[in-house]
C-alpha positions as CSV (number, residue, x, y, z in Angstrom):
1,X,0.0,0.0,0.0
2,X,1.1,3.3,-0.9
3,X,0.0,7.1,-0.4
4,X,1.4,9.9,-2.5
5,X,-1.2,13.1,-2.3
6,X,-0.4,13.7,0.9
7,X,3.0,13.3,2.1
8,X,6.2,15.3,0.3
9,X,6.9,12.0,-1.4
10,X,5.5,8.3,-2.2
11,X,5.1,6.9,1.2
12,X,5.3,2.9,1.5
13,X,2.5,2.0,4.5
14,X,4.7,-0.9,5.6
15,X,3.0,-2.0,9.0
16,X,-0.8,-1.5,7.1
17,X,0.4,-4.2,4.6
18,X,2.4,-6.2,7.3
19,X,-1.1,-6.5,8.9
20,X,-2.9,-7.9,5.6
21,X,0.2,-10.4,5.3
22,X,-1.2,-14.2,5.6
23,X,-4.7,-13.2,6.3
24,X,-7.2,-15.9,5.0
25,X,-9.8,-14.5,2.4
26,X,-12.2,-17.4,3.4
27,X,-12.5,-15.7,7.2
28,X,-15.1,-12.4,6.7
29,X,-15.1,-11.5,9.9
30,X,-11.0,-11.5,10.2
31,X,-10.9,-10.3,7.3
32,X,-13.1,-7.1,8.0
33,X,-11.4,-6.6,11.1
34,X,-7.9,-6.5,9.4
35,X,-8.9,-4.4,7.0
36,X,-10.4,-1.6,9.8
37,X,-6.5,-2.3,11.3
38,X,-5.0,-1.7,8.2
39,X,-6.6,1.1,7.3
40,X,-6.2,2.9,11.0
41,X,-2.3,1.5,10.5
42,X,-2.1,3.8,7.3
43,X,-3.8,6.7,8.7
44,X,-1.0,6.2,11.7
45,X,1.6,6.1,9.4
46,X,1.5,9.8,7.8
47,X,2.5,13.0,8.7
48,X,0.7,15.2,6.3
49,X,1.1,19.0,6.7
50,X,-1.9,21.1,6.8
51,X,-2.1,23.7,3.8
52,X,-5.0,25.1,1.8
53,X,-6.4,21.8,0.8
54,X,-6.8,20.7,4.4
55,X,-5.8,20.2,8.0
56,X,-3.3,17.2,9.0
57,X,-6.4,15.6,10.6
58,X,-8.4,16.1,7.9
59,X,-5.9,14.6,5.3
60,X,-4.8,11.9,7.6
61,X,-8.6,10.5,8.3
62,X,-9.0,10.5,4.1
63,X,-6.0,8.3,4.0
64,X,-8.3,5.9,6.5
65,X,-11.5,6.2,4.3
66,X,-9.6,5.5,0.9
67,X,-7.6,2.9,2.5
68,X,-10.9,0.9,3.8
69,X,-12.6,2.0,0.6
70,X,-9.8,0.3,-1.4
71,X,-9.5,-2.7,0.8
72,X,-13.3,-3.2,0.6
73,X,-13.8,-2.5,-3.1
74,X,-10.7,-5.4,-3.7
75,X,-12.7,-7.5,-1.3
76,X,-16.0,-7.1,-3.3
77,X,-14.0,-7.8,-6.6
78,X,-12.7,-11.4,-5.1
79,X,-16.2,-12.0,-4.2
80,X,-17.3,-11.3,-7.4
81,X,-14.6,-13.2,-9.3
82,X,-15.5,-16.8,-6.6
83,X,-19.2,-16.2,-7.6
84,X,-20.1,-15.2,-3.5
């Protein structure tokens, strides 16, 4: 997992991924609750600066949303693809 938009630089959100490492797909209740992790893991993991497009709160909870958004949306695709 990766952020860009609102750090200086790419930033690699190491411990968010470490969390998803080895996680079974077949367990939906693990699975949701590692995902909530990781996505509270990534919002941890960056130190935006505020500026005109938003406080370092603000930008640091839309890292959380996207990162559950994109965890759920890849979730919904598996479940798509295995017919669930």
């Amino acid at each position: 997992m990766t952020v860009g938009a609102v750090t200086t630089s790419p930033l690699r959100l190491s411990e968010a991924e470490a969390l998803l490492d080895g996680v079974q797909l077949d367990d939906a209740a693990r699975l949701e609750s590692v995902c909530r992790d990781a996505a509270d893991a990534a919002a941890g993991s960056v130190r935006p600066g505020s500026d005109l497009h938003g406080s370092a709160a603000y930008k640091r909870e839309m890292v959380r949303v996207h990162a559950r958004r994109a965890l759920a949306g890849l979730l919904a695709q598996r479940g798509r693809e295995d017919g669930r």
